[in-house]
N, CA, C and O atoms as a Maestro MAE file, in Angstrom:
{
 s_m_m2io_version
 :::
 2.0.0
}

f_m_ct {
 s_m_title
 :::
 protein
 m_atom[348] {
  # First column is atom index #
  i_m_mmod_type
  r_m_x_coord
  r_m_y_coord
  r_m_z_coord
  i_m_residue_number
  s_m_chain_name
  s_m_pdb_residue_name
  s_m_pdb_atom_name
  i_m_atomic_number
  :::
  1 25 149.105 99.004 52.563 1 A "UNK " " N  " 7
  2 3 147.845 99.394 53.145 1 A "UNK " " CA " 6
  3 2 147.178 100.446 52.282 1 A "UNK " " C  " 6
  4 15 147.587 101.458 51.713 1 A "UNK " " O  " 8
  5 25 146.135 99.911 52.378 2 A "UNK " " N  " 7
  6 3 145.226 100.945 51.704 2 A "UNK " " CA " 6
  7 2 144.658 102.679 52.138 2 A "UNK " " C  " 6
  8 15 144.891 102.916 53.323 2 A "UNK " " O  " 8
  9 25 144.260 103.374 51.696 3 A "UNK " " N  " 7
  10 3 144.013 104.851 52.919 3 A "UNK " " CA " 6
  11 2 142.308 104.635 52.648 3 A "UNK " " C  " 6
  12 15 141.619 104.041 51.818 3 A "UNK " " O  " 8
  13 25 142.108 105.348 53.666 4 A "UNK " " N  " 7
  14 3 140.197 105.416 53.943 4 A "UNK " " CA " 6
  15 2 139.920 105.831 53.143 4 A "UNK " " C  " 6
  16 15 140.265 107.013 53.158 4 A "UNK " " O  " 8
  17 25 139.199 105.451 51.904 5 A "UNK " " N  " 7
  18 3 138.890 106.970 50.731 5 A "UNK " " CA " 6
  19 2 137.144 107.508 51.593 5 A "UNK " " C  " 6
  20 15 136.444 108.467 51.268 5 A "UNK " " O  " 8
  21 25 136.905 106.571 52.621 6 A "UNK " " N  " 7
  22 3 135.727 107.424 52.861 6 A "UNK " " CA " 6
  23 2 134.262 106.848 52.592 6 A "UNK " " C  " 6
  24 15 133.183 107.220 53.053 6 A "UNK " " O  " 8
  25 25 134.657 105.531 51.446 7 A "UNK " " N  " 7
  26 3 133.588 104.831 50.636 7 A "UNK " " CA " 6
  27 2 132.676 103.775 51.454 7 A "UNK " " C  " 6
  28 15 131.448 103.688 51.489 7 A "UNK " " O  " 8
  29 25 133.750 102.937 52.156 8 A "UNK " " N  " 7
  30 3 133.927 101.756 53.067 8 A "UNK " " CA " 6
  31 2 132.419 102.365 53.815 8 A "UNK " " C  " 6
  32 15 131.836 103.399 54.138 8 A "UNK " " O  " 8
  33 25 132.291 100.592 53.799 9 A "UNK " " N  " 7
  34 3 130.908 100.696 55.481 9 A "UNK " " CA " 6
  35 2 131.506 101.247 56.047 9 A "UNK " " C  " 6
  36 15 132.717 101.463 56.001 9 A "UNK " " O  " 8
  37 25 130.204 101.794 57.128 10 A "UNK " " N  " 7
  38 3 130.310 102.870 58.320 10 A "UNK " " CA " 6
  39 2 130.440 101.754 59.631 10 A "UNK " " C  " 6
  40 15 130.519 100.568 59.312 10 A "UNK " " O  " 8
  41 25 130.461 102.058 60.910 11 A "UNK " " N  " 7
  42 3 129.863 100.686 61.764 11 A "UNK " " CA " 6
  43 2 128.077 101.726 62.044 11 A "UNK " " C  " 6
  44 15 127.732 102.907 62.011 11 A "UNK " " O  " 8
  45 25 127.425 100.395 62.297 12 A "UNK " " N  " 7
  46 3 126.019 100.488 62.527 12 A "UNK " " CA " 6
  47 2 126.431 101.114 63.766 12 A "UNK " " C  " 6
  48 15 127.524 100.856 64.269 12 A "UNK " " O  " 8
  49 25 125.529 102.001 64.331 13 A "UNK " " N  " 7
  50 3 124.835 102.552 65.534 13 A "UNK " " CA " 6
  51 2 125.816 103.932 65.740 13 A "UNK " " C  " 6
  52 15 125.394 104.501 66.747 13 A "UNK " " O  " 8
  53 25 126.328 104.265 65.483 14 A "UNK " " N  " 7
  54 3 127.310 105.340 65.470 14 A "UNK " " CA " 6
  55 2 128.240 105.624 66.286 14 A "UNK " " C  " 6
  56 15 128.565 106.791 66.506 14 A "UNK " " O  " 8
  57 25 128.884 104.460 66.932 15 A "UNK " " N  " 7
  58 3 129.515 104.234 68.090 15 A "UNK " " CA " 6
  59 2 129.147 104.012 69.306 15 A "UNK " " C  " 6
  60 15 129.886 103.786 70.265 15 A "UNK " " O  " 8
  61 25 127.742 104.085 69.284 16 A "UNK " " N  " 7
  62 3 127.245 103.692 70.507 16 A "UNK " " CA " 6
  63 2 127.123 102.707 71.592 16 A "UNK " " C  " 6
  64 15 125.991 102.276 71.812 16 A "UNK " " O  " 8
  65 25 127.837 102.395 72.111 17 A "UNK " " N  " 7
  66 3 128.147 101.266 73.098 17 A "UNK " " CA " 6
  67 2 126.771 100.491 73.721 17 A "UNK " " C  " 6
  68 15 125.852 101.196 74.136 17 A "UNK " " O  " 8
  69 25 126.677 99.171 73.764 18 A "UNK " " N  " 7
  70 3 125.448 98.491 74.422 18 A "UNK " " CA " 6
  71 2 125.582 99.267 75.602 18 A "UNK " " C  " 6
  72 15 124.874 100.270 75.513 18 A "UNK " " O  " 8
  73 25 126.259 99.200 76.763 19 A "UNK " " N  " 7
  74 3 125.706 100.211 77.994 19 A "UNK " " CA " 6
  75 2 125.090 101.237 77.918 19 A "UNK " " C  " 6
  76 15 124.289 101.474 78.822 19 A "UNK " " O  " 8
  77 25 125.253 102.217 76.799 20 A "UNK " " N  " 7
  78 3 125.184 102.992 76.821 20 A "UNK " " CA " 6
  79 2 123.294 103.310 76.499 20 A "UNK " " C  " 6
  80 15 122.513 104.115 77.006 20 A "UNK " " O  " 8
  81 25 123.169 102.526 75.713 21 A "UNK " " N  " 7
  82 3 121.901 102.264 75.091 21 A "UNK " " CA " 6
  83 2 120.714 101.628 76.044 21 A "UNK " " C  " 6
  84 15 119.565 102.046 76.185 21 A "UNK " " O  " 8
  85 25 121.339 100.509 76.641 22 A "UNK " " N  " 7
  86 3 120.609 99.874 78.085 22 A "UNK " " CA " 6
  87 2 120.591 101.119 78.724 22 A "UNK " " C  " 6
  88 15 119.554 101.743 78.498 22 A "UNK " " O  " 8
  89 25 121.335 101.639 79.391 23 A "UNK " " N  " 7
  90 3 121.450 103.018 80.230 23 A "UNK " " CA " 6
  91 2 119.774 103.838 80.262 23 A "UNK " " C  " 6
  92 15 118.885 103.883 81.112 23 A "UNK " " O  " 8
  93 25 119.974 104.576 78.475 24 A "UNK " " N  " 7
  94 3 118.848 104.720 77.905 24 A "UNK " " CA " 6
  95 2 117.660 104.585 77.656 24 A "UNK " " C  " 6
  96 15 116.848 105.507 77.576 24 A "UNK " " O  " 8
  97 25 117.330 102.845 77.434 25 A "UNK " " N  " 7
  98 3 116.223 102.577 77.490 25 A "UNK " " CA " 6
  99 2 115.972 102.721 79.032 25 A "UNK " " C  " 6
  100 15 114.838 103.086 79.343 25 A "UNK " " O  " 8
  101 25 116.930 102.471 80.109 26 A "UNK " " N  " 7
  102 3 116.706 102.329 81.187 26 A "UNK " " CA " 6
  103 2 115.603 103.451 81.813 26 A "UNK " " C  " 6
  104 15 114.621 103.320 82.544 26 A "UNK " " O  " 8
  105 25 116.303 104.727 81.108 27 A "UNK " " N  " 7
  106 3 115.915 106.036 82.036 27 A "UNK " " CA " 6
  107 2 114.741 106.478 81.586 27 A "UNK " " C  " 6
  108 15 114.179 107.311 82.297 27 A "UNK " " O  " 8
  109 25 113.997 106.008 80.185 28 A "UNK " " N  " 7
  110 3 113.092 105.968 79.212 28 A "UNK " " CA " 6
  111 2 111.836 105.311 79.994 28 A "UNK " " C  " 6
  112 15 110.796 105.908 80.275 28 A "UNK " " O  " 8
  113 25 112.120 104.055 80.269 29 A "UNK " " N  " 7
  114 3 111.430 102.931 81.276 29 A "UNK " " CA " 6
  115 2 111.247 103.645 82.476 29 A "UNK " " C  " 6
  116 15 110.048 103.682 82.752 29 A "UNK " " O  " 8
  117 25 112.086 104.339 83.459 30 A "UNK " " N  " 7
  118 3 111.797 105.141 84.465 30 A "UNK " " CA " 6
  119 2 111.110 106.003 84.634 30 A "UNK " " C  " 6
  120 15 110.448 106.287 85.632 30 A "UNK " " O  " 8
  121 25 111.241 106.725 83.247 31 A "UNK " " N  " 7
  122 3 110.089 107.695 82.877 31 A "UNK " " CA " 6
  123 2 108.908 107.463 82.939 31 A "UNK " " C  " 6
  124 15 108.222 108.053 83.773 31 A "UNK " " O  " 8
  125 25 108.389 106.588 82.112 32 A "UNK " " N  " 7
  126 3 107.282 106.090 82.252 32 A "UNK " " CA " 6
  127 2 106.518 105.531 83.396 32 A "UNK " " C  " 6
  128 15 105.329 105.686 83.675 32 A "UNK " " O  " 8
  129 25 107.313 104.944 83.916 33 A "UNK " " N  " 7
  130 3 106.542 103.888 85.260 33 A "UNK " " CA " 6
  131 2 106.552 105.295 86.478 33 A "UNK " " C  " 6
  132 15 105.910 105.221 87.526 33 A "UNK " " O  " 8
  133 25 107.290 106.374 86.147 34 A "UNK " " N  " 7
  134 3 106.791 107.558 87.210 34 A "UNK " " CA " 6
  135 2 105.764 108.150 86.744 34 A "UNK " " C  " 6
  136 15 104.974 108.688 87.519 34 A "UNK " " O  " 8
  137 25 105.594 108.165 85.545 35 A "UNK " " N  " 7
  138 3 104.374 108.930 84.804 35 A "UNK " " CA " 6
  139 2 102.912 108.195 85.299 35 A "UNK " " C  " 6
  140 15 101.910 108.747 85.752 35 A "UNK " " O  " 8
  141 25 103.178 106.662 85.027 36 A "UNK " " N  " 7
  142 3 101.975 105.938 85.588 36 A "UNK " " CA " 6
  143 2 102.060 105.818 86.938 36 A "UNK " " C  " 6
  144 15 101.162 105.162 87.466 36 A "UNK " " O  " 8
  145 25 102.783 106.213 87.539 37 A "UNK " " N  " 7
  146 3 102.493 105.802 88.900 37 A "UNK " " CA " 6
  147 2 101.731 107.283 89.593 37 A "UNK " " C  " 6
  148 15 100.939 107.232 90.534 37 A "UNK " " O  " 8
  149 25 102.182 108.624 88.873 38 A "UNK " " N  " 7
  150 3 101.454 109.694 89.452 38 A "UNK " " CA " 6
  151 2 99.909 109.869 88.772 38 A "UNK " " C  " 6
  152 15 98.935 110.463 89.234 38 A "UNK " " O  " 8
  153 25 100.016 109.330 87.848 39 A "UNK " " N  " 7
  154 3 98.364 109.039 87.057 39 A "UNK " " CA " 6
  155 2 97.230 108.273 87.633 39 A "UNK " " C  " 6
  156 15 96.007 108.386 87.713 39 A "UNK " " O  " 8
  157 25 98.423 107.211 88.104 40 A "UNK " " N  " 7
  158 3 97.299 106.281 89.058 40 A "UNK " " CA " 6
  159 2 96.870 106.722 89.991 40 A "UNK " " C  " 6
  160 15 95.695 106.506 90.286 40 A "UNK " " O  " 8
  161 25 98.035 107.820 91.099 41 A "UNK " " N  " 7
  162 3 97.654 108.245 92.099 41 A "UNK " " CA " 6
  163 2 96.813 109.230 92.557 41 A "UNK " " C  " 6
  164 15 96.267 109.293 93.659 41 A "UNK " " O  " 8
  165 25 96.718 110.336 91.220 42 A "UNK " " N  " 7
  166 3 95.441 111.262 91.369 42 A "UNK " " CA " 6
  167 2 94.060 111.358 91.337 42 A "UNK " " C  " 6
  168 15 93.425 112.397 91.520 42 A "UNK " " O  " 8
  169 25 93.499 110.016 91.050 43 A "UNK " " N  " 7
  170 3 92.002 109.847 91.365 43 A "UNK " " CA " 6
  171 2 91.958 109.271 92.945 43 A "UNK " " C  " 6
  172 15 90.886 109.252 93.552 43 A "UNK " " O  " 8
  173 25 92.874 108.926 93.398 44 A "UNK " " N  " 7
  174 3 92.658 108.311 94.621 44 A "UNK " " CA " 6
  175 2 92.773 109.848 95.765 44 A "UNK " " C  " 6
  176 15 92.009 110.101 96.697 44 A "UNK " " O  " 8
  177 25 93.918 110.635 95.320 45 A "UNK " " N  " 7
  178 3 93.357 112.077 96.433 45 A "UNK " " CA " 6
  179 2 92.187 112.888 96.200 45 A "UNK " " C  " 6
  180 15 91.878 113.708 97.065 45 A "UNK " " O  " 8
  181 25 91.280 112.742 94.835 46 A "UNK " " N  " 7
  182 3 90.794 113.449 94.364 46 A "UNK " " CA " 6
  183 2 89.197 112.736 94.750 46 A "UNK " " C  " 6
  184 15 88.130 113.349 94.712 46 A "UNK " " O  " 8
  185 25 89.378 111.381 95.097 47 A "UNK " " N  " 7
  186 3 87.848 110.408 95.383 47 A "UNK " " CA " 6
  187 2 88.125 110.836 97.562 47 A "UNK " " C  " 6
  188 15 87.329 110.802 98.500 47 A "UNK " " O  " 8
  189 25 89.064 111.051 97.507 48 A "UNK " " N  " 7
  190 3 89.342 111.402 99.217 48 A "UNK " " CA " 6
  191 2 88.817 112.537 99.011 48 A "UNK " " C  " 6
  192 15 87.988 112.723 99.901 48 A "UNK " " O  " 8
  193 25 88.846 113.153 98.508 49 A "UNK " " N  " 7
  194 3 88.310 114.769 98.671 49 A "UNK " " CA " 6
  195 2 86.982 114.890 98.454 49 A "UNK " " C  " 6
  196 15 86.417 115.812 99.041 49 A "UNK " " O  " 8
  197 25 86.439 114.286 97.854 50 A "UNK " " N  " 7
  198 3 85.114 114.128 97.514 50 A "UNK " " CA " 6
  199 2 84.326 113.094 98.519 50 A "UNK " " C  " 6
  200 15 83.129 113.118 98.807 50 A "UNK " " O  " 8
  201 25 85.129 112.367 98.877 51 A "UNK " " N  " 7
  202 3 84.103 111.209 100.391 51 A "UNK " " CA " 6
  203 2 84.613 112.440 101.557 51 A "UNK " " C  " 6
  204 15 84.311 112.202 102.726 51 A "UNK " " O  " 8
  205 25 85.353 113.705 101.273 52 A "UNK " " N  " 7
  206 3 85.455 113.946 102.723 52 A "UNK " " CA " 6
  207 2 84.502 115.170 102.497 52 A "UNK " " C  " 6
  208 15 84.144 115.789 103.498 52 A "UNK " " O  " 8
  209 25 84.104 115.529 101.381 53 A "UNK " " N  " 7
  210 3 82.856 116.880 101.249 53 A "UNK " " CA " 6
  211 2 81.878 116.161 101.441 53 A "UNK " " C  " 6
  212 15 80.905 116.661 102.005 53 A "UNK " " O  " 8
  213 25 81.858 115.217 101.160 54 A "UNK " " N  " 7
  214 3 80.233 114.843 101.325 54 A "UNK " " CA " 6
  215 2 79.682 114.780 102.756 54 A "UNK " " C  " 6
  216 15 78.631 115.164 103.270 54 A "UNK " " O  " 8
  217 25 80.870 114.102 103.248 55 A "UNK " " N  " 7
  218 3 80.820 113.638 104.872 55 A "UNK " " CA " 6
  219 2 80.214 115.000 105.870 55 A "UNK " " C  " 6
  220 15 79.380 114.963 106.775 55 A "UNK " " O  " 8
  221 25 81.030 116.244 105.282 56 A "UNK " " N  " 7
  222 3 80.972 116.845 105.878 56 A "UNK " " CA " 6
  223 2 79.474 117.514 105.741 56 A "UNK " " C  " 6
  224 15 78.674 118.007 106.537 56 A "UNK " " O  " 8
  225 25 79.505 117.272 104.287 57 A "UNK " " N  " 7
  226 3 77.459 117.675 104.153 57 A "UNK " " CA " 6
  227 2 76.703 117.128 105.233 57 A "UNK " " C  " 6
  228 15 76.097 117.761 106.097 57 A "UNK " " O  " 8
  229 25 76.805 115.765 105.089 58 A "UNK " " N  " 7
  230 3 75.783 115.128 105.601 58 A "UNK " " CA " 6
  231 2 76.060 115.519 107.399 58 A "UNK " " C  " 6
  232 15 75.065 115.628 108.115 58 A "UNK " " O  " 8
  233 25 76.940 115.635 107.773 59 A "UNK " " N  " 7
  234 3 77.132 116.098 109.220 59 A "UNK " " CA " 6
  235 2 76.567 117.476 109.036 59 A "UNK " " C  " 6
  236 15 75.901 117.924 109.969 59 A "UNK " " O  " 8
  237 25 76.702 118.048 108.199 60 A "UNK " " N  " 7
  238 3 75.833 119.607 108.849 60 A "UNK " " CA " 6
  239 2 74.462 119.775 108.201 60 A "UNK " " C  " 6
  240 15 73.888 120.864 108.225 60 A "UNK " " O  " 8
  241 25 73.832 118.469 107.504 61 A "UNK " " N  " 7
  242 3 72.375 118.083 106.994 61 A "UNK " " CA " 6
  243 2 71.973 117.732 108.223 61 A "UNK " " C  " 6
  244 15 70.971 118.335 108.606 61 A "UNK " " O  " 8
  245 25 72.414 116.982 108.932 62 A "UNK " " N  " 7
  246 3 72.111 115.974 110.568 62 A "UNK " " CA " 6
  247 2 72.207 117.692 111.794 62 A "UNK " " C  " 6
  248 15 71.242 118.095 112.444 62 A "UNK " " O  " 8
  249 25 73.099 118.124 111.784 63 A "UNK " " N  " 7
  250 3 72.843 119.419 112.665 63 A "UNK " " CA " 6
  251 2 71.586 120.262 112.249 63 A "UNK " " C  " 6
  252 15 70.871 120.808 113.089 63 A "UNK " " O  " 8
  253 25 71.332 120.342 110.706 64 A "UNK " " N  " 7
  254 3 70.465 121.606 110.545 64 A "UNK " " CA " 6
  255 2 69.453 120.440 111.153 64 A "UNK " " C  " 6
  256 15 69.031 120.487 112.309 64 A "UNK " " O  " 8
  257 25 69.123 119.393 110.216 65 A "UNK " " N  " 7
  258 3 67.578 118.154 110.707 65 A "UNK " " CA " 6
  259 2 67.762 118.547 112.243 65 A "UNK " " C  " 6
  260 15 66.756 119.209 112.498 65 A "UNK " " O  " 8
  261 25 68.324 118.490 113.063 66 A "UNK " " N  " 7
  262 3 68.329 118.046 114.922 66 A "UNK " " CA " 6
  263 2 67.960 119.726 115.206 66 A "UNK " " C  " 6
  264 15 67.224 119.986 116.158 66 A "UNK " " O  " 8
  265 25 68.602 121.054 114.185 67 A "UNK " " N  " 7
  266 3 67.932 122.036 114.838 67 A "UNK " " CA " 6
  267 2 66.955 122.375 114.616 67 A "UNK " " C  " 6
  268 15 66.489 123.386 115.140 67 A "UNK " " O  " 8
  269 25 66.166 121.476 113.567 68 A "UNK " " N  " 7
  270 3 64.417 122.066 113.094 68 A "UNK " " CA " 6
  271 2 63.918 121.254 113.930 68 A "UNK " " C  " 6
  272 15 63.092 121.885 114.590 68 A "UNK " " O  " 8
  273 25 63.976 120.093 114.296 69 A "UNK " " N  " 7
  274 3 63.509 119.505 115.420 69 A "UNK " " CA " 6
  275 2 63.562 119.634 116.370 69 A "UNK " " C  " 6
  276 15 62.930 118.878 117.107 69 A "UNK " " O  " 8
  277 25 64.129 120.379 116.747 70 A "UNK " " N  " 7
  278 3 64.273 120.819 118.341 70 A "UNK " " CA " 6
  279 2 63.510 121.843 118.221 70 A "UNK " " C  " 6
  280 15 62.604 121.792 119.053 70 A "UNK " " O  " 8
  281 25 63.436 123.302 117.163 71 A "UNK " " N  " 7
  282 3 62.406 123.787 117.142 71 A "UNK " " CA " 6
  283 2 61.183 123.913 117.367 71 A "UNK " " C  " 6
  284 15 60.525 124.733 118.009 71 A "UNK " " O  " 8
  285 25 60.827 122.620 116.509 72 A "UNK " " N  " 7
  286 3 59.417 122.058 116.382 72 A "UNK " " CA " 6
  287 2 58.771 121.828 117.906 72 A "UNK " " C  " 6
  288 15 57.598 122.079 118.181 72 A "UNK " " O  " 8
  289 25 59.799 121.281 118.880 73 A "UNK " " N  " 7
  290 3 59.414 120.652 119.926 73 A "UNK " " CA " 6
  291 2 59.406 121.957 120.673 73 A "UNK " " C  " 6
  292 15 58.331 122.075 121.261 73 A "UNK " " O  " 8
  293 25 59.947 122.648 120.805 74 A "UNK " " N  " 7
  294 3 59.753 123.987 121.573 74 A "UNK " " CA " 6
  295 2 58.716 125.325 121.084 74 A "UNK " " C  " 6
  296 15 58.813 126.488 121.476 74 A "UNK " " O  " 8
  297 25 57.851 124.842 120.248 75 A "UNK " " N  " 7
  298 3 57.051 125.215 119.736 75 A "UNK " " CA " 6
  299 2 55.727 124.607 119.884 75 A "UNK " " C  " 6
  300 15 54.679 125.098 119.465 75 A "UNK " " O  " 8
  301 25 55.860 123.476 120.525 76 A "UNK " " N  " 7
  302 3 54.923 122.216 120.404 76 A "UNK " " CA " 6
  303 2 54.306 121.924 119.626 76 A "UNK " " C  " 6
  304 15 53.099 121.695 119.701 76 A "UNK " " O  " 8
  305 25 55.279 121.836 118.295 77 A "UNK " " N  " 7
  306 3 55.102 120.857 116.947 77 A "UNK " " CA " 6
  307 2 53.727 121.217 116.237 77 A "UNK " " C  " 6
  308 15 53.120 120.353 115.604 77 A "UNK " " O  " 8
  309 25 53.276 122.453 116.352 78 A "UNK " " N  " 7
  310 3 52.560 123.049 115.455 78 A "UNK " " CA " 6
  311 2 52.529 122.691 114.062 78 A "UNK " " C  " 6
  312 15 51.546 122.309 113.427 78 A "UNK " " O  " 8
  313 25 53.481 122.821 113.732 79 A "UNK " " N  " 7
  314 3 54.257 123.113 111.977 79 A "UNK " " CA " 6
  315 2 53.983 122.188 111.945 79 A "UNK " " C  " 6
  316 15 53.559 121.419 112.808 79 A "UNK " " O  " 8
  317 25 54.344 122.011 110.057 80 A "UNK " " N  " 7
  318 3 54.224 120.852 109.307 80 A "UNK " " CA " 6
  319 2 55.693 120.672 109.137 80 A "UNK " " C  " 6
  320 15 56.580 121.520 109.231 80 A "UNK " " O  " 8
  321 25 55.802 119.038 108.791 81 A "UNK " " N  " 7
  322 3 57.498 119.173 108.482 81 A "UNK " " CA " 6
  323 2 57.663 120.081 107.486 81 A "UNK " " C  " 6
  324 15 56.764 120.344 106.687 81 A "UNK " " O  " 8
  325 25 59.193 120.792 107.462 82 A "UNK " " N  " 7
  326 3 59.980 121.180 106.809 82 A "UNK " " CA " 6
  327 2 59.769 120.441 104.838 82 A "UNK " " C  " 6
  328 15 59.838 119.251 104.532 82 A "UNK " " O  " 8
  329 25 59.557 121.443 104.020 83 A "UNK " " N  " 7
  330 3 59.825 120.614 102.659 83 A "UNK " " CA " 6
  331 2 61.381 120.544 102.403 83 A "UNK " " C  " 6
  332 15 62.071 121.560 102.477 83 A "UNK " " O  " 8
  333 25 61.887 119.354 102.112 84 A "UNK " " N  " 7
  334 3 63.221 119.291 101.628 84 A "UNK " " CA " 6
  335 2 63.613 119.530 100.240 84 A "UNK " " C  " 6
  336 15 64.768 119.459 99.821 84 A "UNK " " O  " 8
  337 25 62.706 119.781 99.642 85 A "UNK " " N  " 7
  338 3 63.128 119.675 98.002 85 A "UNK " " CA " 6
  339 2 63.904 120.974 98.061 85 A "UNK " " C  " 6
  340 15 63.874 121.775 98.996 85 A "UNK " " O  " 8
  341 25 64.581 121.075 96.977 86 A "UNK " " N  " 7
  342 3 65.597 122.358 96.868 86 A "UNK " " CA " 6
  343 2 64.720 123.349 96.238 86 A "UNK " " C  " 6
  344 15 63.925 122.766 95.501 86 A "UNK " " O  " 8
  345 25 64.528 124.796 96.239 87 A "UNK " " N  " 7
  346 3 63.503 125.406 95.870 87 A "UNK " " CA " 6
  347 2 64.013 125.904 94.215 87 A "UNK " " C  " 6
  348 15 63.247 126.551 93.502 87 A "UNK " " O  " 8
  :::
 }
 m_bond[347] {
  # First column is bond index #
  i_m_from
  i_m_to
  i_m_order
  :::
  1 1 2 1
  2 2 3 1
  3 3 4 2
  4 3 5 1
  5 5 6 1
  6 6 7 1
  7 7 8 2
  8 7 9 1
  9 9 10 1
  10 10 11 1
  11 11 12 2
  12 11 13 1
  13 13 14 1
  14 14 15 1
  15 15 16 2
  16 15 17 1
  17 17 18 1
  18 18 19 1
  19 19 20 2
  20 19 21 1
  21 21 22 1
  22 22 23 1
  23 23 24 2
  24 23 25 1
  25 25 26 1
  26 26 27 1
  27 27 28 2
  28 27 29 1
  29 29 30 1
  30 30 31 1
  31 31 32 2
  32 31 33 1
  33 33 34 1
  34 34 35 1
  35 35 36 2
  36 35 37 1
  37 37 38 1
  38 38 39 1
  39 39 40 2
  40 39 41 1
  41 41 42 1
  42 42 43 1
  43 43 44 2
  44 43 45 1
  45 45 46 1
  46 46 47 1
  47 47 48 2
  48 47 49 1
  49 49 50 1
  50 50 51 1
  51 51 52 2
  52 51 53 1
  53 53 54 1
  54 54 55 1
  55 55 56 2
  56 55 57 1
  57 57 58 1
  58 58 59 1
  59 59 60 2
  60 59 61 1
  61 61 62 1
  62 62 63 1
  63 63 64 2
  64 63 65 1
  65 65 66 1
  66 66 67 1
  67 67 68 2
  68 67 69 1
  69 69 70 1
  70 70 71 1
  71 71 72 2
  72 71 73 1
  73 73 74 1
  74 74 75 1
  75 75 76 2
  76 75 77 1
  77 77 78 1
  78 78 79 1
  79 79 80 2
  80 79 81 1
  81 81 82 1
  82 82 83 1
  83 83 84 2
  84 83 85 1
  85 85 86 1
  86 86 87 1
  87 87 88 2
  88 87 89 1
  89 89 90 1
  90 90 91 1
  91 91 92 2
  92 91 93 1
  93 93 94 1
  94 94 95 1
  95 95 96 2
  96 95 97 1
  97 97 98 1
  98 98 99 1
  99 99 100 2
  100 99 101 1
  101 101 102 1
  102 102 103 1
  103 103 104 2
  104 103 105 1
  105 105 106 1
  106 106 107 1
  107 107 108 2
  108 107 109 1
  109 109 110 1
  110 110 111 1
  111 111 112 2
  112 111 113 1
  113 113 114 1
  114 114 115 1
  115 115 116 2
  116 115 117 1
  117 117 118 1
  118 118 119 1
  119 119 120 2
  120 119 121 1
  121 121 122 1
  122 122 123 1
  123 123 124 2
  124 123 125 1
  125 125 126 1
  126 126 127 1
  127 127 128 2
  128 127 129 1
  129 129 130 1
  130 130 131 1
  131 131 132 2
  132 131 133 1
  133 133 134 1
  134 134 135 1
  135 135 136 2
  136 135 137 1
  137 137 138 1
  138 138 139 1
  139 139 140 2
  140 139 141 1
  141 141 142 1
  142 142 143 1
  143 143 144 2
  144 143 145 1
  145 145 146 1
  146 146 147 1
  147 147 148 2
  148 147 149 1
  149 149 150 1
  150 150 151 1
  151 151 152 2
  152 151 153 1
  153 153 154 1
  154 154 155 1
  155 155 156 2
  156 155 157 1
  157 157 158 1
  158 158 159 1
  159 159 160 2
  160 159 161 1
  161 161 162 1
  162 162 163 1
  163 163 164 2
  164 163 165 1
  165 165 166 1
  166 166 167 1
  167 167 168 2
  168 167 169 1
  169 169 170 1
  170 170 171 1
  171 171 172 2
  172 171 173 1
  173 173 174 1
  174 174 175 1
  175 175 176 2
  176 175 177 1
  177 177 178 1
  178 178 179 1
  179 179 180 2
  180 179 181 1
  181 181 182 1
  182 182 183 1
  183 183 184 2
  184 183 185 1
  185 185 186 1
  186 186 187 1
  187 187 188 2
  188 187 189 1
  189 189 190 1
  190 190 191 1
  191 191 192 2
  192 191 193 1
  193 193 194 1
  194 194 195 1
  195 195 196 2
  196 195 197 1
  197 197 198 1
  198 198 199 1
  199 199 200 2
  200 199 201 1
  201 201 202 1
  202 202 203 1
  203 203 204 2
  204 203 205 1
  205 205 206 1
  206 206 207 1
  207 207 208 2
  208 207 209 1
  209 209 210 1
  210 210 211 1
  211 211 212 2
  212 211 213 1
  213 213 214 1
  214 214 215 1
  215 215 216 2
  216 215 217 1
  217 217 218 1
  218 218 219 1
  219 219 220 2
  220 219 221 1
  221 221 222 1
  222 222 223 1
  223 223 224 2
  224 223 225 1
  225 225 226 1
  226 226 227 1
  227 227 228 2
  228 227 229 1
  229 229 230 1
  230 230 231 1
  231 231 232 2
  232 231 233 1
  233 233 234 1
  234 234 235 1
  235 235 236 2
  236 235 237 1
  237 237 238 1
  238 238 239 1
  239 239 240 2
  240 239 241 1
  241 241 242 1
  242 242 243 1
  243 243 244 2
  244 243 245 1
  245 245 246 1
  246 246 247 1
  247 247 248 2
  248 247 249 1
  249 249 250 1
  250 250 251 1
  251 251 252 2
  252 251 253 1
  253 253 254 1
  254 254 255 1
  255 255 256 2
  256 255 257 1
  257 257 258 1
  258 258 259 1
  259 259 260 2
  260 259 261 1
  261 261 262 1
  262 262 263 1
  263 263 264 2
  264 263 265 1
  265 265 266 1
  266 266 267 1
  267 267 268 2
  268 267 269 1
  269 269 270 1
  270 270 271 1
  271 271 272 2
  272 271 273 1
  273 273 274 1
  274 274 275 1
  275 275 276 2
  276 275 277 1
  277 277 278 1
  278 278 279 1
  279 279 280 2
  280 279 281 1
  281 281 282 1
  282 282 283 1
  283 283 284 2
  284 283 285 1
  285 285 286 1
  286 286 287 1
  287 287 288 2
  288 287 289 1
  289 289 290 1
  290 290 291 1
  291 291 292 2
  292 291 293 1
  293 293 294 1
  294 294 295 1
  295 295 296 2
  296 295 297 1
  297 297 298 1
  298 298 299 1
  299 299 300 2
  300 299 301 1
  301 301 302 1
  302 302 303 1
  303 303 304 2
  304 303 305 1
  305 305 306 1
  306 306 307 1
  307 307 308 2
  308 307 309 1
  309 309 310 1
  310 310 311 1
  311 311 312 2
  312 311 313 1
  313 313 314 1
  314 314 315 1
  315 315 316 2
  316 315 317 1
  317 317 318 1
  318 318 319 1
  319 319 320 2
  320 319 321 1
  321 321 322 1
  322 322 323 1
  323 323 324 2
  324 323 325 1
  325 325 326 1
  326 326 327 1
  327 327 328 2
  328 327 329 1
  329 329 330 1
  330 330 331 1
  331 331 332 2
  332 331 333 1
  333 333 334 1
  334 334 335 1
  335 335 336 2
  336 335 337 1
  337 337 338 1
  338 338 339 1
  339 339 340 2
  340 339 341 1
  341 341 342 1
  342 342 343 1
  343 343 344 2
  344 343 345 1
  345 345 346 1
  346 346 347 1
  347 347 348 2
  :::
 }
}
């Protein structure tokens, strides 16, 4: 028998076992599909937050409109409407 001088091929992959590597790509793949799945999910709380400010505008646009009108009428509608433009 011959002794190792050291020269000889190596084995490819550095001992790394196929499980070990599947394992790997496995947790790699997991990574990712959590990454896209919280990416996907933040425009959807973030479009909720924004249909629920608006909502709430327009409900206290509809209170202020119903209290200038009620004004108006207890005044007996003297005034001219209200200008809405923003000043």
């Amino acid at each position: 028998m011959m002794a190792d001088s050291g020269w000889g091929p190596e084995p490819v992959g550095g001992g790394v076992t196929l499980l070990e590597s599947l394992a790997s790509l496995g947790l790699i793949a997991l990574a990712i599909v959590g990454a896209t799945v919280l990416v996907a999910a933040y425009p959807t709380r973030t479009a909720g937050a924004t249909r629920s400010a608006r909502l709430e505008w327009q409900q206290r646009q509809q209170q202020v409109d119903s209290a200038v009108a009620e004004e108006q009428a207890a005044e007996g509608g003297h005034h001219a409407p209200a200008d809405k433009r923003p000043h």
